[in-house]
C-alpha positions as CSV (number, residue, x, y, z in Angstrom):
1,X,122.4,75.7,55.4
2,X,122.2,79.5,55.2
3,X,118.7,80.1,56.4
4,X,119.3,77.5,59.1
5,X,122.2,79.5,60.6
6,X,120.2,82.6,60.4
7,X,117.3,80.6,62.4
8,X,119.9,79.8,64.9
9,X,121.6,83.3,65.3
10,X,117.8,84.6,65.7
11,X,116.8,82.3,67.8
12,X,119.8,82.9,70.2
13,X,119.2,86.4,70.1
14,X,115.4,86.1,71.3
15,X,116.4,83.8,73.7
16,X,118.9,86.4,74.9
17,X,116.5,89.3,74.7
18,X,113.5,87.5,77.0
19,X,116.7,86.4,79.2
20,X,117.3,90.2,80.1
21,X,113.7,90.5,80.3
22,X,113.3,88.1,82.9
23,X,116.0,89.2,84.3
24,X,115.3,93.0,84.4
25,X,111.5,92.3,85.7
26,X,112.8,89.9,88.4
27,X,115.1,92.2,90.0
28,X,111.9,94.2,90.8
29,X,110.4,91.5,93.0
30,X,113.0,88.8,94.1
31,X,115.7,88.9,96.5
32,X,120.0,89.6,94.7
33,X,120.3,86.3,96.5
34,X,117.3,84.2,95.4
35,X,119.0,81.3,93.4
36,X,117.1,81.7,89.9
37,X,117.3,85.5,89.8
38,X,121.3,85.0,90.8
39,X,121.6,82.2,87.9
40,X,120.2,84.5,85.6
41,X,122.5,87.6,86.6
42,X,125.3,85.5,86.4
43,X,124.6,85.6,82.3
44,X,122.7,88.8,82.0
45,X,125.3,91.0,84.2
46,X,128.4,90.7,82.1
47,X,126.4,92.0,79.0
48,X,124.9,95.2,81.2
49,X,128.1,95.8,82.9
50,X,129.8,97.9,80.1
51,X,126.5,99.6,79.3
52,X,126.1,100.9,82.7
53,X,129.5,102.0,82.6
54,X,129.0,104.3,79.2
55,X,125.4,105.2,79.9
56,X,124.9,107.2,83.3
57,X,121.3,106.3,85.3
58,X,118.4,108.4,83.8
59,X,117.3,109.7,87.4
60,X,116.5,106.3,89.1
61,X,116.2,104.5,85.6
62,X,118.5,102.0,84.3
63,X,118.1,101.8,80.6
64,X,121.1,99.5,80.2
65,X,118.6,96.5,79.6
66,X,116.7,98.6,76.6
67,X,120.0,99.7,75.3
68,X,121.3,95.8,75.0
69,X,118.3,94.8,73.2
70,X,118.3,97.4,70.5
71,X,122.3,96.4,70.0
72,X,121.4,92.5,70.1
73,X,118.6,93.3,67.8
74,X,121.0,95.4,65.5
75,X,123.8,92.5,65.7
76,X,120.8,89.9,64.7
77,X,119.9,92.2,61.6
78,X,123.6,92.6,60.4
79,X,124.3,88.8,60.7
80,X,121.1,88.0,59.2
81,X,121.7,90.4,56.2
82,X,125.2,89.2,55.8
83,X,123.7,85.7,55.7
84,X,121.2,86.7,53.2
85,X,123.8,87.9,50.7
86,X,125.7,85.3,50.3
């Protein structure tokens, strides 16, 4: 039951991680108003919204979408850990 929880809670946060991924490299090349890129900000944006508010632009360089990996990363590892100890 444990290690299939902790399968799920990775799995979710992968799933998250190439979601901002996605999202970050299709904001390079697609239109704010093409439909999949706007689907996608509709679940990616309220994540990087209160980064960007805490972390000021680098320059012309968002790193909002590397800072919300490394915390869902860090989130997965605690979970996972917790999960493990029990």
């Amino acid at each position: 039951m444990i290690s299939l929880l902790a399968a799920i809670i990775n799995l979710l946060a992968n799933l998250i991680i190439i979601l901002v991924i996605v999202d970050t490299l299709l904001s390079f090349f697609l239109s704010p108003y093409n439909q999949i890129r706007s689907a996608l900000d509709s679940l990616i944006q309220p994540l990087l919204t209160p980064i960007r508010k805490t972390v000021p632009l680098v320059g012309m360089f968002d790193f909002s979408p590397l800072i919300l990996i490394i915390i869902i990363e860090i989130i997965k590892f605690v979970l996972i850990s917790l999960l493990s100890a029990l």
